[in-house]
C-alpha positions as CSV (number, residue, x, y, z in Angstrom):
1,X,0.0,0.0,0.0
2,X,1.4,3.3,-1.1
3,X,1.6,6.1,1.5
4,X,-1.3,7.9,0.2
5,X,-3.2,4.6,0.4
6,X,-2.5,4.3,4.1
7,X,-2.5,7.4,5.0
8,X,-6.3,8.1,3.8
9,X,-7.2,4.6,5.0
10,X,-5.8,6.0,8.5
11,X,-7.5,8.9,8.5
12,X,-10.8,7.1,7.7
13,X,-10.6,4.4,10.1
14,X,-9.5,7.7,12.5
15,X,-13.2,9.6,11.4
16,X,-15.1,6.3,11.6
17,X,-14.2,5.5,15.6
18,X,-14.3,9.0,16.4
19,X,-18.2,9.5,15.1
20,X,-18.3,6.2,17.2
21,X,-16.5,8.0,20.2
22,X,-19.5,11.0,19.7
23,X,-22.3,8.6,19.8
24,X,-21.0,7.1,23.5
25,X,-20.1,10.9,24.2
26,X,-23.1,12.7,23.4
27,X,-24.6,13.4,26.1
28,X,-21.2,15.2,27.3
29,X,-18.8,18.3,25.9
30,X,-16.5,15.5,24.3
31,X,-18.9,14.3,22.2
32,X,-19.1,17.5,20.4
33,X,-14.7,17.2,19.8
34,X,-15.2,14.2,18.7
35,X,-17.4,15.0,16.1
36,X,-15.1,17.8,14.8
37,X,-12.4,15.8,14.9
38,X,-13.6,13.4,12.6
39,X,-14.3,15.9,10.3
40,X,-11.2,17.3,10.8
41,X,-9.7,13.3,10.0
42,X,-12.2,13.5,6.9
43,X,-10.8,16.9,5.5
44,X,-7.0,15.0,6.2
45,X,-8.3,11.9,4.3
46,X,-9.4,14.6,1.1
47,X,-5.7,15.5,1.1
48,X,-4.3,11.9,0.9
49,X,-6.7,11.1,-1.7
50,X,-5.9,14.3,-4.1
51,X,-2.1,13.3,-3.0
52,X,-2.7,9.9,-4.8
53,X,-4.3,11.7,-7.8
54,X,-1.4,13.6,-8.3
55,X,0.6,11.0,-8.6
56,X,-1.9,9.2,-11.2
57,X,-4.3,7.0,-8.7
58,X,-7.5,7.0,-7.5
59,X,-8.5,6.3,-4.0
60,X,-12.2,4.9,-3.2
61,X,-14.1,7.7,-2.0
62,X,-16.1,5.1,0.4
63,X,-14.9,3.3,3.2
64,X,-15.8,-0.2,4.8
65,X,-14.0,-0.5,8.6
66,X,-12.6,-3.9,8.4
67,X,-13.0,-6.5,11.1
68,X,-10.5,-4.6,13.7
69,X,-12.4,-1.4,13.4
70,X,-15.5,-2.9,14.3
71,X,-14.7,-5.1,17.0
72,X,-12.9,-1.9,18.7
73,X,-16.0,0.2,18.0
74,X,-17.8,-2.6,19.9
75,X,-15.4,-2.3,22.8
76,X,-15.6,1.8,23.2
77,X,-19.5,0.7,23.2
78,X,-19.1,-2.2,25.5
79,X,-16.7,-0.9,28.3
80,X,-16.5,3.1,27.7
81,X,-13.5,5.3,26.1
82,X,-11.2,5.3,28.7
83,X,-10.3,2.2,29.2
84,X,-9.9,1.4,25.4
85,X,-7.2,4.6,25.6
86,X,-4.4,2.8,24.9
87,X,-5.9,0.8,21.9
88,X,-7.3,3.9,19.7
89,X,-4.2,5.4,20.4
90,X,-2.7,2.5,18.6
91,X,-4.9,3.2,15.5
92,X,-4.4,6.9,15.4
93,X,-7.4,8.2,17.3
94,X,-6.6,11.9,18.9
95,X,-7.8,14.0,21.6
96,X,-7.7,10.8,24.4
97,X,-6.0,13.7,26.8
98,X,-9.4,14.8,27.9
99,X,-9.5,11.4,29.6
100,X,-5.9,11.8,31.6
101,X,-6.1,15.2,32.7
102,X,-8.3,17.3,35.2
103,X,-11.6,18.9,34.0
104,X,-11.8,21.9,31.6
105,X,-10.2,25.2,32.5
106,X,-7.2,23.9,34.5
107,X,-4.3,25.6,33.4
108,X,-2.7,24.4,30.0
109,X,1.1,23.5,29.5
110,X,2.7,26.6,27.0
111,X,6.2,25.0,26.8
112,X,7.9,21.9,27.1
113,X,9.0,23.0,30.6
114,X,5.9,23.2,32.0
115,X,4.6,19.5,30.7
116,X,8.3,18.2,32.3
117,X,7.5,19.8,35.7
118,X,3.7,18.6,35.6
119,X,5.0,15.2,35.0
120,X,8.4,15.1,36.6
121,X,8.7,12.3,39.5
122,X,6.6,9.8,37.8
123,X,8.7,7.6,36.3
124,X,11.1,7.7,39.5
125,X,7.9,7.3,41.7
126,X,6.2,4.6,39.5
127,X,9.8,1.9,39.3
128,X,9.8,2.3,43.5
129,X,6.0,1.5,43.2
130,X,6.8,-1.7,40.7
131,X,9.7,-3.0,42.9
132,X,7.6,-2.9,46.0
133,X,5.3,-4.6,44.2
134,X,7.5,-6.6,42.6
135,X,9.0,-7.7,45.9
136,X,5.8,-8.7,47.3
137,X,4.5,-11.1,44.2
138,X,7.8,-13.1,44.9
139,X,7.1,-12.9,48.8
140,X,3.9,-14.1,48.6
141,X,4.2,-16.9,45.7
142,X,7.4,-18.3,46.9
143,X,6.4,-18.9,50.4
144,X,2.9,-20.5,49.1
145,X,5.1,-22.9,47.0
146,X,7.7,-23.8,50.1
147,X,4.1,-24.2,52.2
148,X,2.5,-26.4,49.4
149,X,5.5,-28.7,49.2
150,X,6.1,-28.6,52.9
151,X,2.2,-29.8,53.8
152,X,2.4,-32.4,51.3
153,X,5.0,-34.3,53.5
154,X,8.3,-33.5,51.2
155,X,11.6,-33.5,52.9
156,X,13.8,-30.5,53.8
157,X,15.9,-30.8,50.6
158,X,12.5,-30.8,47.7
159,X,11.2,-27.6,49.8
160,X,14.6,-25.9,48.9
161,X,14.4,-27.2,45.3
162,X,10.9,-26.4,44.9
163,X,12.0,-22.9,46.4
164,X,14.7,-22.1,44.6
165,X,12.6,-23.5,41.4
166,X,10.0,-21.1,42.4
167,X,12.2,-18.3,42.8
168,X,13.7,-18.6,38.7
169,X,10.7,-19.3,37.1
170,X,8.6,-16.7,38.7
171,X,11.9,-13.9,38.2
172,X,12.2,-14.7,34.5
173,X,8.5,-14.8,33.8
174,X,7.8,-11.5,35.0
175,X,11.1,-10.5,33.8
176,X,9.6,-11.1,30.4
177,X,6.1,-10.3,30.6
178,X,7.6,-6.8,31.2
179,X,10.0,-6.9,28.5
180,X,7.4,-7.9,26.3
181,X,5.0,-4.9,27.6
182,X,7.4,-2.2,27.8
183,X,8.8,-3.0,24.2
184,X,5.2,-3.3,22.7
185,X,4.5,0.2,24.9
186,X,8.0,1.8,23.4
187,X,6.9,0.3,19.3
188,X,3.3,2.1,19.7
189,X,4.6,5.1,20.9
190,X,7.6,5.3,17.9
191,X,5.0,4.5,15.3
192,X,2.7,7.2,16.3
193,X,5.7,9.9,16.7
194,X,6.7,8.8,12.9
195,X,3.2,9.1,11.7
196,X,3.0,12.6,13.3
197,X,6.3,13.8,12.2
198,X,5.1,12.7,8.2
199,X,1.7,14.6,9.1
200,X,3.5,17.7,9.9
201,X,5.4,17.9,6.7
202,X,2.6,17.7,4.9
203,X,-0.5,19.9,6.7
204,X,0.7,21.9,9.5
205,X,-2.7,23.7,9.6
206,X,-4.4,20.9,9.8
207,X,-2.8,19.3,12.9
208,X,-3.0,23.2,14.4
209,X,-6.7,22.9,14.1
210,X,-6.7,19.4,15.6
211,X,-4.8,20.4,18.3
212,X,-6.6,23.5,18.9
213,X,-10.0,21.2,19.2
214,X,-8.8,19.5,22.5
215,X,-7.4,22.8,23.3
216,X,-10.7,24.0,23.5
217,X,-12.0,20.9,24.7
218,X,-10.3,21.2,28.0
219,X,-11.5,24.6,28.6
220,X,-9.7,27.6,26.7
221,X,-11.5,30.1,24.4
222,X,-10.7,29.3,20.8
223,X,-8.7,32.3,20.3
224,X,-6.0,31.2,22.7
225,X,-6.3,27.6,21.7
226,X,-6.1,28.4,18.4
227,X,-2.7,30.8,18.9
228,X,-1.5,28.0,21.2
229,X,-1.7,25.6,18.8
230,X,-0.2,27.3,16.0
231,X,2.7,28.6,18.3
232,X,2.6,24.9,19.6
233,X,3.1,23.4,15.6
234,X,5.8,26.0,14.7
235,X,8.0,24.4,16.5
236,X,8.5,20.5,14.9
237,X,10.0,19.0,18.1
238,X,7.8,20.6,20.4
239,X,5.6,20.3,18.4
240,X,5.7,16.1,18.2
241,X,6.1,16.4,21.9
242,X,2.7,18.1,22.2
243,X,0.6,16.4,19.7
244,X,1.5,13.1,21.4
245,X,0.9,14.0,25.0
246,X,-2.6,16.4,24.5
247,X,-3.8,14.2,20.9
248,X,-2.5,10.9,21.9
249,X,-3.0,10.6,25.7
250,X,0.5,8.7,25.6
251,X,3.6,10.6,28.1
252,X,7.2,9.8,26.5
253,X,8.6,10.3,29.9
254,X,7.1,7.3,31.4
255,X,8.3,4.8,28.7
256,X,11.2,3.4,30.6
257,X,13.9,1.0,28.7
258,X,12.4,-2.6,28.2
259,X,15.7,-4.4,29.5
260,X,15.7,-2.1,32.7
261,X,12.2,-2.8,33.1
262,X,12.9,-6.5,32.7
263,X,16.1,-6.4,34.9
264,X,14.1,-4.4,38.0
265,X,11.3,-6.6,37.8
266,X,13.5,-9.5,38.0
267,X,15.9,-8.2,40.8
268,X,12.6,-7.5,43.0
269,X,10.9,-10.8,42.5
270,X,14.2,-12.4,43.1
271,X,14.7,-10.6,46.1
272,X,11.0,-11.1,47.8
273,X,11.2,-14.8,46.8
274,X,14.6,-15.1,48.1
275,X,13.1,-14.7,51.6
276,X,11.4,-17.5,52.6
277,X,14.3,-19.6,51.4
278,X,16.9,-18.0,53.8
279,X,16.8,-20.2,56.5
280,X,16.6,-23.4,54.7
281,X,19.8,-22.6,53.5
282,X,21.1,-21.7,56.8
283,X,19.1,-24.6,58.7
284,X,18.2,-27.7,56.9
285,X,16.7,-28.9,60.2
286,X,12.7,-29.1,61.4
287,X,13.6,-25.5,62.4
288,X,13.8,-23.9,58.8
289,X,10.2,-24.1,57.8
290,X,9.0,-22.3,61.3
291,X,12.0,-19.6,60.6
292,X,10.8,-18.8,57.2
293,X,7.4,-18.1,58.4
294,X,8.4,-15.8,61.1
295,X,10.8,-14.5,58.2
296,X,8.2,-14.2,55.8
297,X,5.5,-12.4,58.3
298,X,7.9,-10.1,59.3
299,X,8.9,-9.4,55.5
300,X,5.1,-8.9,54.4
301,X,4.4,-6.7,57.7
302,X,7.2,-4.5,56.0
303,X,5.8,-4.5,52.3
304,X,2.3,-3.6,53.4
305,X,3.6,-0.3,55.6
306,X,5.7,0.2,52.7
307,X,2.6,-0.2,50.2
308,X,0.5,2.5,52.6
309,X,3.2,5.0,51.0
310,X,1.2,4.8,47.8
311,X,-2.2,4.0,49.2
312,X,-2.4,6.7,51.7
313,X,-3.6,4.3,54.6
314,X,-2.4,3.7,58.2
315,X,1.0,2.0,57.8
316,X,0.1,-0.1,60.8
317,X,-3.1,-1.6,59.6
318,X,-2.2,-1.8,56.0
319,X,1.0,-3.8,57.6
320,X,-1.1,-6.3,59.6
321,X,-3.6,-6.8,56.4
322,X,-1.0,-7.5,54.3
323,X,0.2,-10.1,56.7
324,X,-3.1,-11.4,57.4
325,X,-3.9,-11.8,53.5
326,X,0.0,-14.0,53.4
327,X,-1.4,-15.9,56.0
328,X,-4.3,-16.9,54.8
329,X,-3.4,-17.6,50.7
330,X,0.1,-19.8,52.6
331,X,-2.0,-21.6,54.8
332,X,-4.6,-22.0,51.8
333,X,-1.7,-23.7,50.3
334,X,-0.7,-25.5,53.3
335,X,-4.1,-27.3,53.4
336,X,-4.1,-28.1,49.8
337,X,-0.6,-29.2,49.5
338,X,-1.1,-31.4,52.6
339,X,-4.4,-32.9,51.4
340,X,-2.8,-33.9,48.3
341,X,0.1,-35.1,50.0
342,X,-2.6,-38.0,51.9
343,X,-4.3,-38.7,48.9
344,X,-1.3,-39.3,46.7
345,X,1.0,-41.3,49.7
């Protein structure tokens, strides 16, 4: 497909979901941006098409969504716009930032500045979120394993291997799984930036008038979101910056390096899951399995104040129902382990 070709296919598919985006908004202020902006995606889509005629091809002035389309339509119907943000970003849908930010007439970023000191601290604040996190998947997972194998009657030495089993297949799994998200996260977000930067070059005004739209949308007289915008588009790099954090919805600052992300995610499972194993390699005696629950309550107790950093509760009684919800899903485990244990002896 020629880059005519895709590009007015884009900008239909674009038009189509947002007059589906008006129809689920009407009854609010988006629905009427929505509905300009798929005319705005239509008048984009005439300039594609008389792109292609210059060149000595003819583009279908009708378009048919194909099965994707449809079934994503059938999603913003099914479970709302927001939480289908990250898809229609995906497939070139704009305006999604008047589903991250506060309502209409808080103040506007002018400068690249002022969007890095609204979003500064989030990536730093969401990697100590993930590792605490992190830390408490392996807590929790590896000492339900070493319980399982314990209460089915296996000696000291299959707990350790079990445990140590635990601990490597649970690191590398969600070592991967956020490898795999991260990259995918990293691929949408280049793609989009490309498609921008080749939209720019070719009608400025037109992604002004876009971009003035949400403007607009968010509460700011069209005069000043109209200046803004073409102040905003002058500019290519700010510009790029801009269109993907107020048209997009997506934040470049808080797309992280996929092996980082897989290397922390790995470290703090490792480390959490390394816990419960401790004394069984310090103690191979009847002793270890008591020490690694005292270990492991202790270690939970900790996570769950250090969880109430992000939750806002008491760090006492988020520490004690974090421990209480270890105990039950280990001795959950216990039971079942030991039960199986019987039946298979």
């Amino acid at each position: 497909m020629s880059d005519a070709a895709e590009g007015w296919a884009d900008e239909m598919r674009a038009a189509y979901l947002y007059r589906v985006l008006a129809d689920v908004e009407r009854s609010s202020s988006r629905g009427q941006l929505f509905e300009q902006l798929a005319a705005e995606s239509e008048g984009q889509a005439r300039i594609w098409a008389e792109s292609a005629l210059a060149r000595g091809r003819r583009l279908a002035l009708d378009y048919t969504p194909d099965r994707r389309t449809r079934l994503v339509a059938l999603m913003i119907r099914r479970i709302g716009p927001r939480s289908m943000r990250t898809v229609l970003a995906a497939m070139k849908v704009r305006g999604l930032s008047v589903y991250g930010h506060g309502a209409p007439g808080h103040p506007l970023p002018t400068s690249i500045g002022d969007m890095k000191d609204r979003h500064g601290g989030v990536g730093a604040g969401g990697n100590l979120r993930a590792a605490v996190f992190g830390a408490n998947d392996g807590l929790v997972s590896n000492c339900c394993l070493i319980l399982g194998v314990a209460g089915a009657g296996a000696a000291t030495d299959a707990v350790l291997v079990s445990g140590v089993a635990g601990l490597l297949a649970g690191a590398f799994s969600m070592a991967s799984g956020e490898y795999v998200s991260v990259r995918a996260q990293r691929e949408m977000f280049e793609h989009q930036i490309a498609l921008e930067r080749k939209e720019l070059e070719i009608y400025p005004e037109e992604e002004a008038e876009e971009l003035a739209l949400v403007y607009t949308a968010r509460g700011m007289s069209r005069e000043d979101a109209h200046a803004l915008a073409v102040k905003t588009i002058a500019d290519p790099e700010r510009a790029l910056d801009t269109l993907a954090r107020e048209e997009l919805g997506l934040n470049p600052d808080e797309l992280g390096s996929p092996w980082g992300a897989a290397i922390a995610s790995f470290a703090a499972f490792a480390l959490g899951a390394f816990v419960p194993l401790v004394p069984f390699l310090l103690a191979r005696g009847t002793h270890a399995l008591p020490a690694s629950l005292v270990l492991t309550g202790c270690s939970l107790f900790g996570v769950g104040a250090a969880i109430s950093l992000f939750t806002g509760r008491a760090l006492l009684a988020n520490g004690i129902r974090m421990l209480a919800i270890g105990a039950a899903a280990g001795g959950a485990t216990w039971v079942i382990g030991h039960l199986l244990g019987v039946a298979l002896a």
